[in-house]
N, CA, C and O atoms as a MOPAC input file, in Angstrom:
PM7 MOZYME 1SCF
protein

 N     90.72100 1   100.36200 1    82.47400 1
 C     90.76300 1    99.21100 1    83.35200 1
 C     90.71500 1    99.69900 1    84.80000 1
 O     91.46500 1   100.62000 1    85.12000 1
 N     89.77500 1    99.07700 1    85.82600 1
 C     89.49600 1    99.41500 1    86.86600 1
 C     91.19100 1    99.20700 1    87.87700 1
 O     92.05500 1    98.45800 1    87.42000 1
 N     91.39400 1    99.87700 1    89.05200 1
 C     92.18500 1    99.72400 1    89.70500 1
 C     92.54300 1    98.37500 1    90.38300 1
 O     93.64000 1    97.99100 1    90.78700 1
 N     91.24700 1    97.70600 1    90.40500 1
 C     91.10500 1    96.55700 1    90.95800 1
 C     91.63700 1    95.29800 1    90.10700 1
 O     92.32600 1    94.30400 1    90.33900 1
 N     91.16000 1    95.69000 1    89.32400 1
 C     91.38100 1    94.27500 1    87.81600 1
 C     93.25700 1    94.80700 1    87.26100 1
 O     93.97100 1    94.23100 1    86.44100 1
 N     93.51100 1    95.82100 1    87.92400 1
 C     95.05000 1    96.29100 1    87.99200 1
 C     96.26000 1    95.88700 1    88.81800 1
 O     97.48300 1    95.99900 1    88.89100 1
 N     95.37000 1    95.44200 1    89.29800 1
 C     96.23300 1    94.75100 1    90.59400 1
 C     96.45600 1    93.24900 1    90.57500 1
 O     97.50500 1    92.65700 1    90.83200 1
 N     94.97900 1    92.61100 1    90.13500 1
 C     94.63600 1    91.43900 1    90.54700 1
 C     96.02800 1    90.74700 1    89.11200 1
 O     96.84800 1    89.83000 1    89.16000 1
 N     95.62000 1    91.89500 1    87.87300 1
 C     96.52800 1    91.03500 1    87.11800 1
 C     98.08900 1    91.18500 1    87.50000 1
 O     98.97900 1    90.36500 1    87.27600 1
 N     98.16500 1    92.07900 1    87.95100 1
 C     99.61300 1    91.93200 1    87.82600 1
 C     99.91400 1    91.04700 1    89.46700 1
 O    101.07200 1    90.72000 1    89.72400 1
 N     99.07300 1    90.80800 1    90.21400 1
 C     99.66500 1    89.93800 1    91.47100 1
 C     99.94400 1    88.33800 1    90.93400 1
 O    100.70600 1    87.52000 1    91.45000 1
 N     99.15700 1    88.17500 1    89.84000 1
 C     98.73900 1    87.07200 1    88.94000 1
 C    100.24000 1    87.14000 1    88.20200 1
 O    101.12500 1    86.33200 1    88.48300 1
 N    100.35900 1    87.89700 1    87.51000 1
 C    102.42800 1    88.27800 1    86.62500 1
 C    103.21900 1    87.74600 1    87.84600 1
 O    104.13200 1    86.95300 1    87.62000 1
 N    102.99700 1    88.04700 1    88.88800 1
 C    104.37600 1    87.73000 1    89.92200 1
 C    104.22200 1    86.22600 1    90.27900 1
 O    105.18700 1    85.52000 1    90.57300 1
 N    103.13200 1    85.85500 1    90.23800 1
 C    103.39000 1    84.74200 1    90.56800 1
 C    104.38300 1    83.37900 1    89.51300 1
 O    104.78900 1    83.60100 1    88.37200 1
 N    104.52900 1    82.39500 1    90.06700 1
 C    105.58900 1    81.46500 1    89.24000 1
 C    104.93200 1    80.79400 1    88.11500 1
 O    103.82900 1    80.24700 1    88.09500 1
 N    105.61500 1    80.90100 1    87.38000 1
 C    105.18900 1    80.26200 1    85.64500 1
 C    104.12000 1    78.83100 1    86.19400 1
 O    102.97200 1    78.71500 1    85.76600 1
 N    104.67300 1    77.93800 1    87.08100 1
 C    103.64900 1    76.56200 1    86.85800 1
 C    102.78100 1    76.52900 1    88.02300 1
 O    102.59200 1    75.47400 1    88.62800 1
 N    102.30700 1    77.49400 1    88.32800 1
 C    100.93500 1    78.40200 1    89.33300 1
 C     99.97100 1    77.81200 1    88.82300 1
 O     99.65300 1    77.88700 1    87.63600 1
 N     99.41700 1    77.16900 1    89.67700 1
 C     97.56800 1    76.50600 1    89.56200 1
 C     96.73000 1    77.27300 1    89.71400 1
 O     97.16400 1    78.41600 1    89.85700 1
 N     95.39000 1    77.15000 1    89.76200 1
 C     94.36000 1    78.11900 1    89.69700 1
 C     93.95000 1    78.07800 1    91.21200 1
 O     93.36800 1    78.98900 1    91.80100 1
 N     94.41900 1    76.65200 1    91.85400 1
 C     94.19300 1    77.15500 1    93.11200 1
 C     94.55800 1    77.29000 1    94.11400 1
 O     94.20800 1    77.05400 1    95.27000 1
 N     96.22900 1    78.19800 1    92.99800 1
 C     97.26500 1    78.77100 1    94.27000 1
 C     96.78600 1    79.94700 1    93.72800 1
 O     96.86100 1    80.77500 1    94.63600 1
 N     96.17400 1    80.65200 1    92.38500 1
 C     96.01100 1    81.48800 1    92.38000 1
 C     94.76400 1    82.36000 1    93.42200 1
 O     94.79600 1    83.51000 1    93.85900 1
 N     93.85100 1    81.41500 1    93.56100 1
 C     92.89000 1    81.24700 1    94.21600 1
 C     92.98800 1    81.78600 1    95.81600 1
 O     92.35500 1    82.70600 1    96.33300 1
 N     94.03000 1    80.86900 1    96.44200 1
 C     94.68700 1    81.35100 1    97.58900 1
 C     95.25700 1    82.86600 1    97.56100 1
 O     94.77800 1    83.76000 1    98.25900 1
 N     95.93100 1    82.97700 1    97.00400 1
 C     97.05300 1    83.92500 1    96.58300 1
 C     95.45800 1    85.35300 1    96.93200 1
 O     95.49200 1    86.08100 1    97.92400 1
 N     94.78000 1    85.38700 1    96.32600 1
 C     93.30000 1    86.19500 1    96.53900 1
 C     93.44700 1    86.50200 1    97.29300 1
 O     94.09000 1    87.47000 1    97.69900 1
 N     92.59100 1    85.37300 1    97.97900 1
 C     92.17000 1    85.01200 1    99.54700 1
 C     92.51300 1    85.65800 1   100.33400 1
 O     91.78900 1    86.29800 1   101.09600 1
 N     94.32800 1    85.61700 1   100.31600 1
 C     94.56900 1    85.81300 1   101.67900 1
 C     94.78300 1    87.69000 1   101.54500 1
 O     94.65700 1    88.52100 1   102.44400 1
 N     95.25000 1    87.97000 1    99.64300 1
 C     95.21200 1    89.56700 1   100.07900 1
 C     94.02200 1    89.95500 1   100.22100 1
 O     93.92500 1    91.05000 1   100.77400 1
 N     92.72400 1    89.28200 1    99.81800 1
 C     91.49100 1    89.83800 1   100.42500 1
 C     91.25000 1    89.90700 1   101.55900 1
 O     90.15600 1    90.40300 1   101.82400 1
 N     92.13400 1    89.45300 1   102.73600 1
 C     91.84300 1    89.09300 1   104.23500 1
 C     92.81000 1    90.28700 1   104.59300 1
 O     92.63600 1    91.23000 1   105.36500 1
 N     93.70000 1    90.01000 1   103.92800 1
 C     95.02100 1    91.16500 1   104.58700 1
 C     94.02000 1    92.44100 1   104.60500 1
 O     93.44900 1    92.87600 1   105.60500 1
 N     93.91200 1    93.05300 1   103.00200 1
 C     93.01000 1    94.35800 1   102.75800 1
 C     92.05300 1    94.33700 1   103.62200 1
 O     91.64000 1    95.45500 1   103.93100 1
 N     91.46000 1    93.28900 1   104.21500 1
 C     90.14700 1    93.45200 1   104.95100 1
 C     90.51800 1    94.07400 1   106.35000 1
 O     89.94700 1    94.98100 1   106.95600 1
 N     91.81400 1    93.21900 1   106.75300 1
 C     92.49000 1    93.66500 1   107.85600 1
 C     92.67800 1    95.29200 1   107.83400 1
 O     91.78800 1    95.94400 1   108.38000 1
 N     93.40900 1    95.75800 1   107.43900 1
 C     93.91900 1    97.06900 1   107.28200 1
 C     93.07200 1    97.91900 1   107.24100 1
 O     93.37400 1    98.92000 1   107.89000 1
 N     91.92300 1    97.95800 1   106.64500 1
 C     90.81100 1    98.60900 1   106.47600 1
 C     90.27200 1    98.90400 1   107.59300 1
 O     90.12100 1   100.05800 1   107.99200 1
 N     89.80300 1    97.49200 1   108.42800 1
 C     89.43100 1    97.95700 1   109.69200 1
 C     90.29700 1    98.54500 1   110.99400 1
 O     89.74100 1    99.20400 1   111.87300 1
 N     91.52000 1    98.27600 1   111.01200 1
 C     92.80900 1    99.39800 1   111.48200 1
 C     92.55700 1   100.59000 1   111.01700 1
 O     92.60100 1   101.54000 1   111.79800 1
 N     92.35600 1   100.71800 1   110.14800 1
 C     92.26000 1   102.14000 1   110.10500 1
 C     91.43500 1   103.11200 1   110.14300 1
 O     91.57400 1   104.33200 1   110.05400 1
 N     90.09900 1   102.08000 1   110.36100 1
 C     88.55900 1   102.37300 1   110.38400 1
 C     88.82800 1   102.16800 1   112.26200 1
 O     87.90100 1   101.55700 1   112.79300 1
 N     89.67300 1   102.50000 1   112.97700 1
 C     89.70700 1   101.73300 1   114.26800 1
 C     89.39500 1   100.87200 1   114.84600 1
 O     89.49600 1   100.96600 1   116.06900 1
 N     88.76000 1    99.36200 1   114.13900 1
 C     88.48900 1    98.44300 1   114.78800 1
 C     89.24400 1    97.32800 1   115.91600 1
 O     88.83400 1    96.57300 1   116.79800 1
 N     90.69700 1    97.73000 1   115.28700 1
 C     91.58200 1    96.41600 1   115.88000 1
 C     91.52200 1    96.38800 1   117.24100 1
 O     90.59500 1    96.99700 1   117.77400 1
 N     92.22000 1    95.88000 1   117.83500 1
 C     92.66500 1    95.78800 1   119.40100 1
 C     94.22800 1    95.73100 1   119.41000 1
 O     94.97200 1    95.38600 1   118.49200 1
 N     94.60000 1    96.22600 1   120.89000 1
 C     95.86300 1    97.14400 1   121.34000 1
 C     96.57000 1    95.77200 1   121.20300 1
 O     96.17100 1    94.64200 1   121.48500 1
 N     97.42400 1    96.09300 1   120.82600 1
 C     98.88100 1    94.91800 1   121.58600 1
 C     98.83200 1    93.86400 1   122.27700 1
 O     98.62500 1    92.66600 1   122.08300 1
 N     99.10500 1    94.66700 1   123.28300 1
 C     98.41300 1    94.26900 1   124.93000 1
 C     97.26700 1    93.22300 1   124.62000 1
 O     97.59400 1    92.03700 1   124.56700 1
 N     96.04300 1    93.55100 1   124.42800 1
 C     95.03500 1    92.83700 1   123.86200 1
 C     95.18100 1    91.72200 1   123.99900 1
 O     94.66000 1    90.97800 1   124.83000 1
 N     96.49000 1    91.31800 1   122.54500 1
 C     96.15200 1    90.57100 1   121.91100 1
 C     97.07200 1    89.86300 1   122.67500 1
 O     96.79900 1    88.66300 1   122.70000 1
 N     97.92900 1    90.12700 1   123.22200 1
 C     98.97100 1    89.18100 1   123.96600 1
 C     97.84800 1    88.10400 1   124.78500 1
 O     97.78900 1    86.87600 1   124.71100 1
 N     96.99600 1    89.06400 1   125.58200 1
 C     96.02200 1    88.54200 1   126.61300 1
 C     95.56500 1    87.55900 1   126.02300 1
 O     95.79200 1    86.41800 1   126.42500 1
 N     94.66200 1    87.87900 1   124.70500 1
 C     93.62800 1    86.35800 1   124.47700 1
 C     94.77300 1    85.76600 1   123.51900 1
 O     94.14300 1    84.88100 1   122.93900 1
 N     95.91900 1    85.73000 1   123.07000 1
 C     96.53200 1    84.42800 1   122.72000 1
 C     97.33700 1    83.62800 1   124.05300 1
 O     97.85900 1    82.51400 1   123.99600 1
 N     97.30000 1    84.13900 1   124.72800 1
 C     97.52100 1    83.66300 1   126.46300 1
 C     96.79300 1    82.85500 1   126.73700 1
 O     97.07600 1    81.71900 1   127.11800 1
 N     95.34600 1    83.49400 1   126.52800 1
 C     94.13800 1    82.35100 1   126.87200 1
 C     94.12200 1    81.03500 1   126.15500 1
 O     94.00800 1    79.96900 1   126.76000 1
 N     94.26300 1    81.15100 1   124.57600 1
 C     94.15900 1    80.22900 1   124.08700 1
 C     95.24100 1    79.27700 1   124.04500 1
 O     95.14900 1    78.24600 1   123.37900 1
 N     96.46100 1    79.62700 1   124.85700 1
 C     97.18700 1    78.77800 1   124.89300 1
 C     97.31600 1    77.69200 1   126.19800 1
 O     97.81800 1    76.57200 1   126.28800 1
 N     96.75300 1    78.40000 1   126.97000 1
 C     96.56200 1    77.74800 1   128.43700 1
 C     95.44300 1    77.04800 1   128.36100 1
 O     95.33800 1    76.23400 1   129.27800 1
 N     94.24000 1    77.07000 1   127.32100 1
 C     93.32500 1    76.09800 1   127.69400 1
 C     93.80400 1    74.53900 1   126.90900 1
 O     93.13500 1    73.52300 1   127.09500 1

């Protein structure tokens, strides 16, 4: 069994006995976004701190 299909089931085990398919669905999603995240951190894509303070500044003032 692939590492992948290793994971997916057992994130699927933790979840709560009366789990829908499209909380399971979510439940994916968002570690596919997280993993996506991290990947590019460490591939150096992100932006500094600092950065990010700046443009959520922006978007709060407009």
């Amino acid at each position: 069994m692939t590492e992948t299909k290793q994971q997916v089931i057992k994130m699927i085990g933790n979840l709560p006995d009366k789990v829908t398919l499209d909380d399971i669905m979510a439940e994916l999603y968002f570690r596919i976004q997280v993993d996506t995240g991290l990947k590019e951190l460490d591939e150096g894509k992100g932006i500094s701190h600092k950065e990010a303070k700046k443009r959520i500044s922006q978007w709060l003032t407009k």
